[in-house]
Kinemage of the C-alpha trace (Angstrom):
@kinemage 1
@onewidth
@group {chain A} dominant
@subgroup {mainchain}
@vectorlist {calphas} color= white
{ca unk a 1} P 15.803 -14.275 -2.629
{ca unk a 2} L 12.700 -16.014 -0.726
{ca unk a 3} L 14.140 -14.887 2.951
{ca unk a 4} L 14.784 -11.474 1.722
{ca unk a 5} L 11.198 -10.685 0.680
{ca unk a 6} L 10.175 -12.873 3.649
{ca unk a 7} L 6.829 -10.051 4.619
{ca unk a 8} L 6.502 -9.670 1.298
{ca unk a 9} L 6.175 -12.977 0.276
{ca unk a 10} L 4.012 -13.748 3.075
{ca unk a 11} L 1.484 -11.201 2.347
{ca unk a 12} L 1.217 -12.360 -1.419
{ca unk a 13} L -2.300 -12.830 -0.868
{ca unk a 14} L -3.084 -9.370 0.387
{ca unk a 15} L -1.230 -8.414 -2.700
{ca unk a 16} L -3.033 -11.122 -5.349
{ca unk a 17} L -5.881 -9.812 -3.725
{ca unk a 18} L -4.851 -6.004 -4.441
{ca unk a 19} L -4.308 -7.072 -8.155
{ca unk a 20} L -7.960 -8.753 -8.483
{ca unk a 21} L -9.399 -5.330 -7.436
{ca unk a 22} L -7.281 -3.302 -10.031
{ca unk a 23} L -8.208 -5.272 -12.442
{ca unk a 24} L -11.776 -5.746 -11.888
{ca unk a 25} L -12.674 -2.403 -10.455
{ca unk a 26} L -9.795 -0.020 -11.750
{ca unk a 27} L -11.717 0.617 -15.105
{ca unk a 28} L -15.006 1.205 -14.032
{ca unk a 29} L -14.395 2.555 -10.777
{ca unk a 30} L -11.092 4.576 -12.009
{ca unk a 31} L -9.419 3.159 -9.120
{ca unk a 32} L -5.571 3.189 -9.032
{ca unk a 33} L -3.960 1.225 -6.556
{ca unk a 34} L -0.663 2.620 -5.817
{ca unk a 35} L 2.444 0.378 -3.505
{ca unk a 36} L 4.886 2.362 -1.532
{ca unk a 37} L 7.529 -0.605 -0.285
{ca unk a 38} L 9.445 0.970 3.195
{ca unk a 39} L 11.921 -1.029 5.127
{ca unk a 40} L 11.111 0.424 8.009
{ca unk a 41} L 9.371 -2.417 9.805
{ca unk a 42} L 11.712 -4.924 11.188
{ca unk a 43} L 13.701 -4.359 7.984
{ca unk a 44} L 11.048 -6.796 6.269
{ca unk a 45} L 12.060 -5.263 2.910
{ca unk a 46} L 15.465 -4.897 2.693
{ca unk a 47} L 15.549 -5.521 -1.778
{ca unk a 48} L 16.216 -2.711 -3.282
{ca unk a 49} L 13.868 -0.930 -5.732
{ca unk a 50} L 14.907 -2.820 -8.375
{ca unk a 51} L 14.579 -6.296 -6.371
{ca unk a 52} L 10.966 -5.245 -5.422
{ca unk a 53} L 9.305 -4.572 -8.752
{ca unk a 54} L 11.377 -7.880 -10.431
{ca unk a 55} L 9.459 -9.798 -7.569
{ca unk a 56} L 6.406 -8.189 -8.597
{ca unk a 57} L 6.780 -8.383 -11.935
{ca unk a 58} L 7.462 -12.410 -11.615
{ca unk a 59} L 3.700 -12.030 -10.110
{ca unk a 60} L 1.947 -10.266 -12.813
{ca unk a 61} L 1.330 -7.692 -10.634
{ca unk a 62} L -0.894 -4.770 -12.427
{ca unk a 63} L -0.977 -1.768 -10.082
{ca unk a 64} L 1.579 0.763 -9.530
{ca unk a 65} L 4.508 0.128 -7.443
{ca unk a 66} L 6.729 2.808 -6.401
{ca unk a 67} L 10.494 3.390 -4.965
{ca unk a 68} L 11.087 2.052 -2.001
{ca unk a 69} L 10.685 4.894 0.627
{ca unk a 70} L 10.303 6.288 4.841
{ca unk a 71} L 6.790 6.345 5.665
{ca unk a 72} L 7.749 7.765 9.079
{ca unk a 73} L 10.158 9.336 10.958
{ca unk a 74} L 12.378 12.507 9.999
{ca unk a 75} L 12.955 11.232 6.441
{ca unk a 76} L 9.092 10.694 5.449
{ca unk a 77} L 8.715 11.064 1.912
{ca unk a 78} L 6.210 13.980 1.998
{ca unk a 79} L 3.335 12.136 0.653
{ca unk a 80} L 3.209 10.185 3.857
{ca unk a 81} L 3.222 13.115 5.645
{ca unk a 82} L 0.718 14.458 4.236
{ca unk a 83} L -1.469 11.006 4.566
{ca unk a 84} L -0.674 10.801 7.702
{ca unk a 85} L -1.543 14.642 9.110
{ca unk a 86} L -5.030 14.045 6.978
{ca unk a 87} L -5.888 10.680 8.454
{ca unk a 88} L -4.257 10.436 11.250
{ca unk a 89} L -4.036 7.197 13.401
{ca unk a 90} L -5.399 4.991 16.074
{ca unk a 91} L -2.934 6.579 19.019
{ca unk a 92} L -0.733 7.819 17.097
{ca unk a 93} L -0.186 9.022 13.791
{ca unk a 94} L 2.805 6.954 13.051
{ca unk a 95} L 2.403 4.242 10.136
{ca unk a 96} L 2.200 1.347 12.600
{ca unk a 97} L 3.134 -1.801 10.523
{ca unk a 98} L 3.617 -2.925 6.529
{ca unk a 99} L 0.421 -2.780 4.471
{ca unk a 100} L -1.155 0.162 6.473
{ca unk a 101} L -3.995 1.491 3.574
{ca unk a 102} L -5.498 4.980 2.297
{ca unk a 103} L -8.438 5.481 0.023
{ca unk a 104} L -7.753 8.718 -1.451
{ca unk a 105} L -11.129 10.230 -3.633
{ca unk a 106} L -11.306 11.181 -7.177
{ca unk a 107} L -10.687 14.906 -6.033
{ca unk a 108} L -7.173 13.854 -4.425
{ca unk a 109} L -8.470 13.747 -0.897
{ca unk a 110} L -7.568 11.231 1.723
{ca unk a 111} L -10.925 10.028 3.022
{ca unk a 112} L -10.009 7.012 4.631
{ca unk a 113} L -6.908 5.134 6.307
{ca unk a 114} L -7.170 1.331 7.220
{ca unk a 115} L -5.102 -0.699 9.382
{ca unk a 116} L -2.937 -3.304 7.613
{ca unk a 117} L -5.478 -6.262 8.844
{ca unk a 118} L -8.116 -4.806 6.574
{ca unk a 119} L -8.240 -6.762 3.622
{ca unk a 120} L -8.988 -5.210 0.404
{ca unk a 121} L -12.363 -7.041 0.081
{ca unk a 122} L -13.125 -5.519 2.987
{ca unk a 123} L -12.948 -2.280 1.517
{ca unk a 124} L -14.721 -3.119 -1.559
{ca unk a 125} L -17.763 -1.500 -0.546
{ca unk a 126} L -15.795 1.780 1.111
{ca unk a 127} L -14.466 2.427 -2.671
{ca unk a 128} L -18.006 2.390 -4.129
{ca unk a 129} L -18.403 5.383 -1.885
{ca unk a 130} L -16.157 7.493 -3.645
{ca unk a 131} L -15.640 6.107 -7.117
């Protein structure tokens, strides 16, 4: 089980750190953080759905984690599409790597997109903007 999740298990601190905002900001900010898992980057999560949320539930996670899905390519759940023609990227508006982040406002419009090297914290003050 540890080399499967391998990315995932390595970024358990982005994720810890995604939990500590939910619960400290989720209430009084309404902010819902919501996890799309995808495969599609060097097949770094290759569990299925079911593998994913046990790992996350072992971790106490607290924000919503979804069914494993495309983010790009033909078969891009539409979601992403959408995220992605609204925000687009640097380049390109491909998702470009695992962990790739939208801040989506209390009226249901994508207002922001951050590269997966931006750490939650460092959006901290971006949410207060629009919650």
């Amino acid at each position: 089980m540890k080399a499967k999740f391998y990315q995932f298990s390595m970024s358990w601190k982005l994720w810890s750190n995604m939990n500590t905002h939910q619960r400290c900001c989720g209430m009084s900010m309404s902010l819902r953080i919501l996890a799309f898992p995808s495969n599609q980057f060097l097949n770094q999560e290759p569990g299925t759905s079911e593998e994913i949320q046990n790992f996350t539930q072992d971790r106490n996670v607290k924000f919503d984690l979804f069914q494993k899905i495309d983010v790009n390519g033909k078969n891009a759940h539409p979601l992403y599409q959408y995220l992605k023609k609204e925000q687009g990227g640097t380049l390109f508006d491909a998702i470009k790597w695992n962990f790739t982040k939208f801040i989506i406002d209390k009226n249901g419009k994508p207002v922001e997109r951050h590269s997966p090297n931006t750490s939650p914290k460092e959006m901290l003050e971006n949410l207060k903007k629009y919650f």
